[in-house]
N, C-alpha and C positions, 0 to 999 in steps of 0.2 A: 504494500500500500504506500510506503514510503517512496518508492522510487516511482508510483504510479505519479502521484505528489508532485515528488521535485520535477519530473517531466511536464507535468499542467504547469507547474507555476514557475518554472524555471532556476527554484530555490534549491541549489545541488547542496550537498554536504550540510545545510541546517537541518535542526532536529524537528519532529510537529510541533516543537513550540512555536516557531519562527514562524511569523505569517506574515504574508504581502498586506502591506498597504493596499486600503481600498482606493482605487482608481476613482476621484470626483471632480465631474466635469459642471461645471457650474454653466446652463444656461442662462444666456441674457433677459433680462426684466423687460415683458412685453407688456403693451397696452391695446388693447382696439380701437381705433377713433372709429366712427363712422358717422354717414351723412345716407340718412333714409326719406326716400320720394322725391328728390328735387325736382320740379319739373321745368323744361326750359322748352323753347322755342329753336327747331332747327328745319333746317333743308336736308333731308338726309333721305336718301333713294335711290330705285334705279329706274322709275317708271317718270315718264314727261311731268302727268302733277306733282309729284314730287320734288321736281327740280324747280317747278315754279314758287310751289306756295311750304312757308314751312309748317310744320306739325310738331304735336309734341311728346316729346320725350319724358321719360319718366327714368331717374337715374341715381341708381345706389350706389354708395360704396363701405369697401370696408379696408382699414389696413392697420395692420398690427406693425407697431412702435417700438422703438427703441424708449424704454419709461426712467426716467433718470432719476426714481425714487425718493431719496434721501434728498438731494441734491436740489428739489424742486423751489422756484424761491414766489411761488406764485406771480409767475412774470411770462408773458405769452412766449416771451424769445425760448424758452425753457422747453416747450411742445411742439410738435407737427401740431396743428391747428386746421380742422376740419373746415375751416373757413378758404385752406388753402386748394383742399379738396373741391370745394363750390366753385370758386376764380376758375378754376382750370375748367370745370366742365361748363359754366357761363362762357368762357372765350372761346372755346373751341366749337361751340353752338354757335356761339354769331361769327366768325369765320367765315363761313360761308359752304357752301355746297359738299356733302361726301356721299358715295352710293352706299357705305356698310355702315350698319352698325356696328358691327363687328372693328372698321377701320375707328369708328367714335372711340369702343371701350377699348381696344388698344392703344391708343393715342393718351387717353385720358391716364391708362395702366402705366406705361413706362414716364409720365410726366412727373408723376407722383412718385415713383421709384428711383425721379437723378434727385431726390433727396435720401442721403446717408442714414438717416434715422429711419425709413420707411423700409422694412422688412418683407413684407409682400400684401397685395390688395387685392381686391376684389372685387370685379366695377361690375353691375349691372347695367345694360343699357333695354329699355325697353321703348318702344312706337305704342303708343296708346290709341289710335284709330286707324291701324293699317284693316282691320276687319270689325263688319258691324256688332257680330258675334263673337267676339272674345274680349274681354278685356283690357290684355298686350299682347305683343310677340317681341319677342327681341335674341339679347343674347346675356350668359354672365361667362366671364373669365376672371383666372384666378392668376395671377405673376407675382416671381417672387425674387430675392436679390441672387444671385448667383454665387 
């Protein structure tokens, strides 16, 4: 059993007293900011109304944080701020014209991620009257730091 042992743990010639150090890796302190329903005004399709008139958008997100716990001094510079989150998808809606949504929530995804504290998000993008009969259609993705 002893040499089954020192083979697992690589602790040759110690006795079973001797035991490894437990290995602890300490994960970083996350947060989720998120920003639920926004709804903005876009041109986004691939059909002629669409390019003409905008429609709207209904758009989630979610992204989990670098949280700097202790450290916090109640001071906005201190956070990602969900406010940053809204700017991004407000400006990228009046922009002007895209045929995906898809091209929206990815645009919106990696905007949010050239911030170092943003660890990965999660953007919903939904059309709220592309059909009489449903609610929305859209897309969600998920992106994360690499």
């Amino acid at each position: 059993m002893n040499k089954l042992f020192s083979q697992v743990t690589g602790m040759h010639g110690m006795g079973t007293a001797a035991k490894a150090a437990p290995v602890q890796t300490v994960a970083p302190a996350l947060a989720r900011i998120f920003v639920r329903d926004l709804v903005v005004m876009a041109t986004i399709g691939i059909y002629d109304h669409e390019k003409r008139q905008a429609q709207r958008l209904r758009v989630n997100l979610d992204m989990m944080v670098a949280d700097r716990l202790g450290s916090r001094r109640d001071d906005i510079a201190d956070v990602v701020s969900y406010e940053d989150g809204v700017t991004i998808v407000r400006e990228l809606a009046a922009q002007g014209h895209l045929n995906l949504v898809e091209t929206f929530a990815e645009t919106v995804a990696q905007r949010l991620l050239a911030d170092a504290r943003v660890h990965s998000v999660t953007v919903r993008v939904e059309k709220l009257d592309v059909f009489p009969d449903a609610g929305s259609a859209g897309i969600e993705i998920t992106r994360q730091r690499r």
